[in-house]
N, CA, C and O atoms as CSV, one atom per row, in Angstrom:
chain,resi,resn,atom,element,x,y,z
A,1,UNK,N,N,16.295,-19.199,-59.282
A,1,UNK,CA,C,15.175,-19.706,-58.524
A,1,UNK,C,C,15.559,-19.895,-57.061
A,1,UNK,O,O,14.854,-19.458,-56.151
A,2,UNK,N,N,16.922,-20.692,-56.819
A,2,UNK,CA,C,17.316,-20.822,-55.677
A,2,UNK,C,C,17.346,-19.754,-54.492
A,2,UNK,O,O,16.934,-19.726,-53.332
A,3,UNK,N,N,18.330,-18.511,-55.715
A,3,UNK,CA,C,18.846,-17.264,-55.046
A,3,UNK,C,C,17.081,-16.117,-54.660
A,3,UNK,O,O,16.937,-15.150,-53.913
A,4,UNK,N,N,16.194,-16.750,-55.458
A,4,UNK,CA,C,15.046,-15.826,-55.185
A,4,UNK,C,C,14.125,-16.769,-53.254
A,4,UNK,O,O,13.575,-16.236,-52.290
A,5,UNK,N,N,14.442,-18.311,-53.599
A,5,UNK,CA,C,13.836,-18.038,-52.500
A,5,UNK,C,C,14.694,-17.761,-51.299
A,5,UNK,O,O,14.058,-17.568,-50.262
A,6,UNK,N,N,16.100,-17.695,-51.210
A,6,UNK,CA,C,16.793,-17.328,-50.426
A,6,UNK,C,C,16.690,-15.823,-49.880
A,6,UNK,O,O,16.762,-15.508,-48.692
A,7,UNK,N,N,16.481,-14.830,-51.112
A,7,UNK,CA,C,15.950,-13.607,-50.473
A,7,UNK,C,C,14.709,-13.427,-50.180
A,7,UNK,O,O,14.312,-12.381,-49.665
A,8,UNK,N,N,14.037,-14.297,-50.435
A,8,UNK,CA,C,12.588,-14.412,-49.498
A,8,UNK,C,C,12.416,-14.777,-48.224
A,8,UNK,O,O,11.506,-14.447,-47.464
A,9,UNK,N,N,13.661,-15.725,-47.953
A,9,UNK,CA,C,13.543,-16.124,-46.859
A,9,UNK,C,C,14.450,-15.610,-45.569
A,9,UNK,O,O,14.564,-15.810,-44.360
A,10,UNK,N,N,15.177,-14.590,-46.941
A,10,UNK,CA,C,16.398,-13.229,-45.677
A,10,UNK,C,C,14.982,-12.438,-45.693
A,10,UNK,O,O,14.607,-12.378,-44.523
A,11,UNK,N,N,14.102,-11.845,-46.502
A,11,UNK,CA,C,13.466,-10.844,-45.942
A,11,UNK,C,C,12.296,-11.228,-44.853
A,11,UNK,O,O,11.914,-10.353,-44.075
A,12,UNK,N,N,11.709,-12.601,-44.808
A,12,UNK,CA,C,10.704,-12.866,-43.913
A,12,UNK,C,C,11.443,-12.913,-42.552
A,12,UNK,O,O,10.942,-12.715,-41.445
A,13,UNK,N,N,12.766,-13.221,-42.853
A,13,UNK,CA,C,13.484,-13.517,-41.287
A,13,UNK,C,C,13.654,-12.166,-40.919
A,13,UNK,O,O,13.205,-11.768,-39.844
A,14,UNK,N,N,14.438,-11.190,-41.932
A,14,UNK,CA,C,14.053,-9.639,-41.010
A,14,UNK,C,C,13.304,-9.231,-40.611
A,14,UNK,O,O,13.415,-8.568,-39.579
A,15,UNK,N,N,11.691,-9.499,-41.485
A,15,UNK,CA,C,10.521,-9.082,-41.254
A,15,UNK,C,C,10.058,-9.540,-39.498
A,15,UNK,O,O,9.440,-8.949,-38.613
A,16,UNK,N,N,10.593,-10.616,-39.576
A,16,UNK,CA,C,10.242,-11.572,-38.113
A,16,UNK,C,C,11.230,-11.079,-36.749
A,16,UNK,O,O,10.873,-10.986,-35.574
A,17,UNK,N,N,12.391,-10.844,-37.262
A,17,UNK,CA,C,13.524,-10.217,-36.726
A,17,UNK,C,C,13.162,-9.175,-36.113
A,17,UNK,O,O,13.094,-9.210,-34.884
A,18,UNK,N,N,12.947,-8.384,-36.593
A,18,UNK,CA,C,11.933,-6.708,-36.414
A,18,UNK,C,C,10.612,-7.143,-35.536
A,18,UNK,O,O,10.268,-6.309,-34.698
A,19,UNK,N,N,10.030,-8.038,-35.602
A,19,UNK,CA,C,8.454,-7.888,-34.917
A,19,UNK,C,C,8.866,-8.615,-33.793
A,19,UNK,O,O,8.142,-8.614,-32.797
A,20,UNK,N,N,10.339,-9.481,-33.805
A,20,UNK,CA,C,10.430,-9.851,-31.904
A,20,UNK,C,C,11.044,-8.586,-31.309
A,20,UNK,O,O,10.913,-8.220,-30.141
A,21,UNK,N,N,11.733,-7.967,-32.273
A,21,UNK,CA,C,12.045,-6.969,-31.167
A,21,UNK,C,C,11.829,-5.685,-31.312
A,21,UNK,O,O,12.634,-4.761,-31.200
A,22,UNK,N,N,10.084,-5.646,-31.707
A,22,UNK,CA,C,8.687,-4.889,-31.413
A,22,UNK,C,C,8.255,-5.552,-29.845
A,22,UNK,O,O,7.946,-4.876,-28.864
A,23,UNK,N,N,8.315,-6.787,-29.899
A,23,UNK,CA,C,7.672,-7.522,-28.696
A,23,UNK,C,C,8.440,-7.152,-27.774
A,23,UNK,O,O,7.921,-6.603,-26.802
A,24,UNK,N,N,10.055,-7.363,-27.812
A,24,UNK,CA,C,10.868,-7.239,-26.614
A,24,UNK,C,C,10.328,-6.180,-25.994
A,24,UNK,O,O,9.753,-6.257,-24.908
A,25,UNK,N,N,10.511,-4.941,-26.773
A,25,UNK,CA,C,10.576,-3.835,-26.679
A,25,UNK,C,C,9.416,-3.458,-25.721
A,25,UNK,O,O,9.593,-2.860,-24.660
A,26,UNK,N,N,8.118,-3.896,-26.231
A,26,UNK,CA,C,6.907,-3.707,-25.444
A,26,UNK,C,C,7.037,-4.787,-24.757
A,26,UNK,O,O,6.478,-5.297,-25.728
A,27,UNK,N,N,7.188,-5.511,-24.162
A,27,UNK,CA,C,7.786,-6.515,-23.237
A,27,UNK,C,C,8.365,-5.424,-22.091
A,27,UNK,O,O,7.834,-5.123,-21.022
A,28,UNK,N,N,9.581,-4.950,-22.644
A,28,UNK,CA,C,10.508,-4.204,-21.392
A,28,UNK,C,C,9.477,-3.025,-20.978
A,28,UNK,O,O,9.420,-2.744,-19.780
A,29,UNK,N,N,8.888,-2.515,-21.634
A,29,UNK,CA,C,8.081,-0.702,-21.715
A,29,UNK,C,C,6.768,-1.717,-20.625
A,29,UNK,O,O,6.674,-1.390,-19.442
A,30,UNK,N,N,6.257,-2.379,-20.933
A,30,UNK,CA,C,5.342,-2.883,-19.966
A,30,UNK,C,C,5.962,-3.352,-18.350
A,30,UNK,O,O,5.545,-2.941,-17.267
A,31,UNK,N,N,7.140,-4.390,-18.617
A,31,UNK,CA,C,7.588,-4.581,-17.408
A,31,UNK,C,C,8.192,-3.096,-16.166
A,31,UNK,O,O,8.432,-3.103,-14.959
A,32,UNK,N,N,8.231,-2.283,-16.946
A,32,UNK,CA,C,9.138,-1.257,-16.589
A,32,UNK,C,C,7.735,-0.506,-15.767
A,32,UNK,O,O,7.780,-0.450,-14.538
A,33,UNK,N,N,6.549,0.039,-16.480
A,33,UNK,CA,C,5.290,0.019,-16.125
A,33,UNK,C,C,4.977,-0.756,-15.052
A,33,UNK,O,O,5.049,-0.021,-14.067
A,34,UNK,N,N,4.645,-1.936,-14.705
A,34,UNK,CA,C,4.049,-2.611,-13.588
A,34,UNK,C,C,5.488,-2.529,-12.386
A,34,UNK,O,O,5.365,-2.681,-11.170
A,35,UNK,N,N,6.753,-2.264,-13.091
A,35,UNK,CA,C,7.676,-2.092,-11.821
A,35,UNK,C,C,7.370,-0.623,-10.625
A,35,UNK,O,O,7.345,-0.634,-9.394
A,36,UNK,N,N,7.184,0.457,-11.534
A,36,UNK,CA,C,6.670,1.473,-11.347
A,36,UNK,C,C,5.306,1.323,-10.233
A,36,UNK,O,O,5.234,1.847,-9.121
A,37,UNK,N,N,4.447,0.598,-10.786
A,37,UNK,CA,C,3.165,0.043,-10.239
A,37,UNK,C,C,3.433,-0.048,-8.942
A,37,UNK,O,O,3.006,0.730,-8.089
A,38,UNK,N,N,4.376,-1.303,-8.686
A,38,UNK,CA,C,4.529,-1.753,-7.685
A,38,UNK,C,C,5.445,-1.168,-6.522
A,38,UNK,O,O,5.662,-1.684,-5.425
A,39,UNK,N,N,5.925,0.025,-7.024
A,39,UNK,CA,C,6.545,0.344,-6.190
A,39,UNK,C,C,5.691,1.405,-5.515
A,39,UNK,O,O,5.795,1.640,-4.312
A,40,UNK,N,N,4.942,1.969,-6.228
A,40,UNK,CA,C,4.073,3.199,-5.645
A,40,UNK,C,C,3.141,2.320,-4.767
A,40,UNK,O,O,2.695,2.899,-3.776
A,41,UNK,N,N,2.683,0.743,-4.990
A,41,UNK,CA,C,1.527,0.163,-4.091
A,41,UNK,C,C,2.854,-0.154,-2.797
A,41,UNK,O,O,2.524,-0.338,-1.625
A,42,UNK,N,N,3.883,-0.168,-3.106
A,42,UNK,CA,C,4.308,-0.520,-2.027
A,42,UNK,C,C,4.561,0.894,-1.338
A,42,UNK,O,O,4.610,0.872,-0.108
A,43,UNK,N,N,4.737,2.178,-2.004
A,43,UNK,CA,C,4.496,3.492,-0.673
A,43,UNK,C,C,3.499,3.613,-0.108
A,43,UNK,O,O,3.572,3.991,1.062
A,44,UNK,N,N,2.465,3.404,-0.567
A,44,UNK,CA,C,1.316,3.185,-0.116
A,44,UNK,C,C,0.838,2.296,0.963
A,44,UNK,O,O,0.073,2.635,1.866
A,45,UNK,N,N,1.305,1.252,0.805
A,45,UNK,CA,C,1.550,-0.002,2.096
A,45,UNK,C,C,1.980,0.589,3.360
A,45,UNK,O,O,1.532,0.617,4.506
A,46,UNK,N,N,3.285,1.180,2.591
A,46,UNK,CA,C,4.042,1.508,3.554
A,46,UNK,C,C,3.231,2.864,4.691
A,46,UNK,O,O,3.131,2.806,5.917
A,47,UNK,N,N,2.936,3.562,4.120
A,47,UNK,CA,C,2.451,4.870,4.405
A,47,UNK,C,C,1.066,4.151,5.088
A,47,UNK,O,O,0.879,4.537,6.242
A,48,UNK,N,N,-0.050,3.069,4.528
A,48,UNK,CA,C,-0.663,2.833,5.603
A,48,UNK,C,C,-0.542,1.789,6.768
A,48,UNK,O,O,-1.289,1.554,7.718
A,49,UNK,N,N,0.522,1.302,6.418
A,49,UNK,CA,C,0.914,0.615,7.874
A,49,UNK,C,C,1.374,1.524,9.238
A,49,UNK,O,O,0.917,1.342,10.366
A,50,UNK,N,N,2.348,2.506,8.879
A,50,UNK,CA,C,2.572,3.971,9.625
A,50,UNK,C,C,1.534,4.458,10.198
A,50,UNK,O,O,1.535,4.897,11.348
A,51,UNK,N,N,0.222,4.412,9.184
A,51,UNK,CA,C,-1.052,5.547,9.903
A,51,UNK,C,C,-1.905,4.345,10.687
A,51,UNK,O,O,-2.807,4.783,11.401
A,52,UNK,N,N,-1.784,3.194,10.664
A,52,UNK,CA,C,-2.604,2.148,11.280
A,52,UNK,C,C,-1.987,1.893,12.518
A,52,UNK,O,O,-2.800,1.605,13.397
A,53,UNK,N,N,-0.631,1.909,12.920
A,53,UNK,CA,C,0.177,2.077,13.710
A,53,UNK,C,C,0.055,3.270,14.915
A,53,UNK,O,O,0.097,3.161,16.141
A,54,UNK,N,N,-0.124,4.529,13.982
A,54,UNK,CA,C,-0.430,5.738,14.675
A,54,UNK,C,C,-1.869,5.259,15.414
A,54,UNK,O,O,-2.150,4.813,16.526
A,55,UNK,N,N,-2.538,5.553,14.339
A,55,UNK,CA,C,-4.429,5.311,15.192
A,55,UNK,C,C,-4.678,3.972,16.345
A,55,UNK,O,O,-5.608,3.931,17.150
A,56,UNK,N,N,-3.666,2.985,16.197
A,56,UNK,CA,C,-3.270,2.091,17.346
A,56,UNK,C,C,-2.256,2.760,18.762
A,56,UNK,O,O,-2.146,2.323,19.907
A,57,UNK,N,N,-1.687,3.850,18.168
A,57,UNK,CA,C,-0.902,4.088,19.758
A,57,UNK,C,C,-2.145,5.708,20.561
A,57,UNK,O,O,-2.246,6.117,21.717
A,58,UNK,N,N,-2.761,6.115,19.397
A,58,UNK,CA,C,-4.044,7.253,19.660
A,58,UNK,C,C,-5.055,6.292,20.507
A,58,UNK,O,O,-5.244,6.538,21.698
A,59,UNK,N,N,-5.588,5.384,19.978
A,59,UNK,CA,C,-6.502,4.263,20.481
A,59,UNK,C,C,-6.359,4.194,21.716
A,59,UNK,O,O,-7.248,4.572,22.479
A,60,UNK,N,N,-4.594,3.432,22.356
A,60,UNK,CA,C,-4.371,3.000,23.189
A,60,UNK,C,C,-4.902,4.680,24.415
A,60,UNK,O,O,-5.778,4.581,25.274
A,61,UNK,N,N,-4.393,5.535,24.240
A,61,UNK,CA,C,-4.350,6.731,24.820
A,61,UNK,C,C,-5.561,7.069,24.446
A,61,UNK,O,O,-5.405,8.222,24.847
A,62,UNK,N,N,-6.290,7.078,24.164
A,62,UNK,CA,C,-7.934,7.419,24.227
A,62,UNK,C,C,-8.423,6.593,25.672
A,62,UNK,O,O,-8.940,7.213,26.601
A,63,UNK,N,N,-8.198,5.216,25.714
A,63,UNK,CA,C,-8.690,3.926,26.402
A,63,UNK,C,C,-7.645,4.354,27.496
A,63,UNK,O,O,-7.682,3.326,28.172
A,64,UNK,N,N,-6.850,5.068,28.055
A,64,UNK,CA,C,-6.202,5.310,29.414
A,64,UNK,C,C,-7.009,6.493,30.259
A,64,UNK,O,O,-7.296,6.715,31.435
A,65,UNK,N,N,-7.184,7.050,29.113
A,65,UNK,CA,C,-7.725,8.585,29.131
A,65,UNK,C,C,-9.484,8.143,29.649
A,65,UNK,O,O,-10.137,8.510,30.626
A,66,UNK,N,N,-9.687,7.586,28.961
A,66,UNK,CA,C,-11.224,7.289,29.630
A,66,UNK,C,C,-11.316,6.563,30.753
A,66,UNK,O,O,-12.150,6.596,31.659
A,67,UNK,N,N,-10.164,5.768,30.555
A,67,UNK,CA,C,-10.332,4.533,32.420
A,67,UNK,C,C,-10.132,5.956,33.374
A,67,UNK,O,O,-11.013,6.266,34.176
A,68,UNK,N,N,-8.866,6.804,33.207
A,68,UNK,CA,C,-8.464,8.056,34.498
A,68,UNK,C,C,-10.107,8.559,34.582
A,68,UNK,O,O,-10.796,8.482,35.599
A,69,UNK,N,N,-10.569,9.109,33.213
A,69,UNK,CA,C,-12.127,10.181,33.363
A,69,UNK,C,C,-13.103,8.982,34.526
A,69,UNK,O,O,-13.487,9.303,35.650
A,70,UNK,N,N,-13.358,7.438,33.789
A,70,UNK,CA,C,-14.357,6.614,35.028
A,70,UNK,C,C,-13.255,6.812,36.249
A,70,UNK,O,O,-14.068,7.304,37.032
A,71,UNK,N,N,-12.262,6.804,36.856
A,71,UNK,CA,C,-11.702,6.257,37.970
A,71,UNK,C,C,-12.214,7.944,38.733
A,71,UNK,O,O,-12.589,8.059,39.899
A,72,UNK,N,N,-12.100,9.119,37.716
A,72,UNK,CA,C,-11.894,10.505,38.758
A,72,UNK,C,C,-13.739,10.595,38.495
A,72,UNK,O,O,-13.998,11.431,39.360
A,73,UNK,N,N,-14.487,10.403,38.138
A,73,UNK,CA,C,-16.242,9.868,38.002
A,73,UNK,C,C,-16.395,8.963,39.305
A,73,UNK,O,O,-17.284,9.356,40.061
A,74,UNK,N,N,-15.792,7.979,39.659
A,74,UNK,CA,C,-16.202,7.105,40.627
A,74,UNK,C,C,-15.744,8.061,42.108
A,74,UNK,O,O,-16.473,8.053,43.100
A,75,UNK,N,N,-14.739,8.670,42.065
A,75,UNK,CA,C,-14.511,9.626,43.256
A,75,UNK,C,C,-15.529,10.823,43.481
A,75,UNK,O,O,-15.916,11.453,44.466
A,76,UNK,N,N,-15.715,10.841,42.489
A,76,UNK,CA,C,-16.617,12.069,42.648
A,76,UNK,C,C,-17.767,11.944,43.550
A,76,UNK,O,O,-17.940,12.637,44.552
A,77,UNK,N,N,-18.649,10.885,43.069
A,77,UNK,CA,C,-19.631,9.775,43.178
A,77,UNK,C,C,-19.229,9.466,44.556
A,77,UNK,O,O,-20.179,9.702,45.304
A,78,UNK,N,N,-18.339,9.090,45.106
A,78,UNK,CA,C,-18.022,8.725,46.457
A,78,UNK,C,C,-17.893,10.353,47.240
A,78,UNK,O,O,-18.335,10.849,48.276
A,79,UNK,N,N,-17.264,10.696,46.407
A,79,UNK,CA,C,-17.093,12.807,47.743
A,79,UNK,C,C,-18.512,13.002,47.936
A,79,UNK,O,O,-19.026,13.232,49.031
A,80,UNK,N,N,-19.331,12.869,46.476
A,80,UNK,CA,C,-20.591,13.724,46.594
A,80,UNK,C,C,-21.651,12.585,47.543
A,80,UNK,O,O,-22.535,13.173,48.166
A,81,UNK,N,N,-21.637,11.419,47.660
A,81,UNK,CA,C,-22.292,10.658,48.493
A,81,UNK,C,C,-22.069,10.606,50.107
A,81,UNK,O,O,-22.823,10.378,51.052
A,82,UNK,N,N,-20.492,10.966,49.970
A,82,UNK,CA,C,-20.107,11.249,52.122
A,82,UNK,C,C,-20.877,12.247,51.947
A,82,UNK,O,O,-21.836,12.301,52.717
A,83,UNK,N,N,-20.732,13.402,50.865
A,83,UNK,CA,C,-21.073,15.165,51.600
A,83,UNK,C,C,-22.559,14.851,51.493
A,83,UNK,O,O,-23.137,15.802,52.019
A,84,UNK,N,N,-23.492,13.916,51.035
A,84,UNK,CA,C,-24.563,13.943,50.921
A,84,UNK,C,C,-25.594,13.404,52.600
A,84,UNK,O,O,-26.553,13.733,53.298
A,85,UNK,N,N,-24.486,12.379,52.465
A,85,UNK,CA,C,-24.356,11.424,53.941
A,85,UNK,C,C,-24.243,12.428,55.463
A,85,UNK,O,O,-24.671,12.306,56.611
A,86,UNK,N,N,-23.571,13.256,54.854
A,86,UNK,CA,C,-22.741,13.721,56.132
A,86,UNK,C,C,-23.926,15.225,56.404
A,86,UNK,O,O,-23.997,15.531,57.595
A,87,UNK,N,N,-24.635,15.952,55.618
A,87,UNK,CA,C,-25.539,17.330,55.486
A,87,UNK,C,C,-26.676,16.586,55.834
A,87,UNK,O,O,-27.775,17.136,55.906
C-alpha cells in the first residue's frame, strides 16, 4: 500500500517534472522571440533617427536656399526699379 502510493507520487512528480520544463522551455522559445523583436524595433529606431536627421540637415538647406532666391528677388526688384527710374 505504502510502496503503491510512493509510485504514485514518483510518477505525478515526473509528470509535473516534465510540464515545468514544457514551461521553461516555452518560457526561453518566447523570451528568445521578443529578444529578436526588440532588436529589429531597435534597427528601426535606429534607421529612423538617421533619416529624421537627414530631412533636418535637407530642411536646413532648403531654408538657406530660399533666403539666397528672396535676397537675389529683392535685387532684382531694386535693378529693375533704377532701370525703370532711370528710361
Amino acid at each position: 500500500m505504502v510502496a503503491d502510493e510512493v509510485r504514485g507520487l514518483a510518477q505525478r512528480t515526473q509528470q509535473s517534472t516534465e510540464e515545468i520544463e514544457g514551461l521553461v522551455a516555452a518560457l526561453q522559445n518566447g523570451t528568445r522571440q521578443v529578444s529578436g523583436i526588440m532588436l529589429g524595433s531597435r534597427t528601426l529606431t535606429d534607421s529612423s533617427v538617421e533619416l529624421t536627421r537627414r530631412a533636418g540637415t535637407s530642411l536646413e538647406s532648403i531654408t538657406r536656399t530660399v533666403s539666397n532666391i528672396q535676397a537675389m528677388n529683392q535685387q532684382i526688384a531694386a535693378a529693375a526699379e533704377q532701370q525703370s527710374s532711370v528710361a
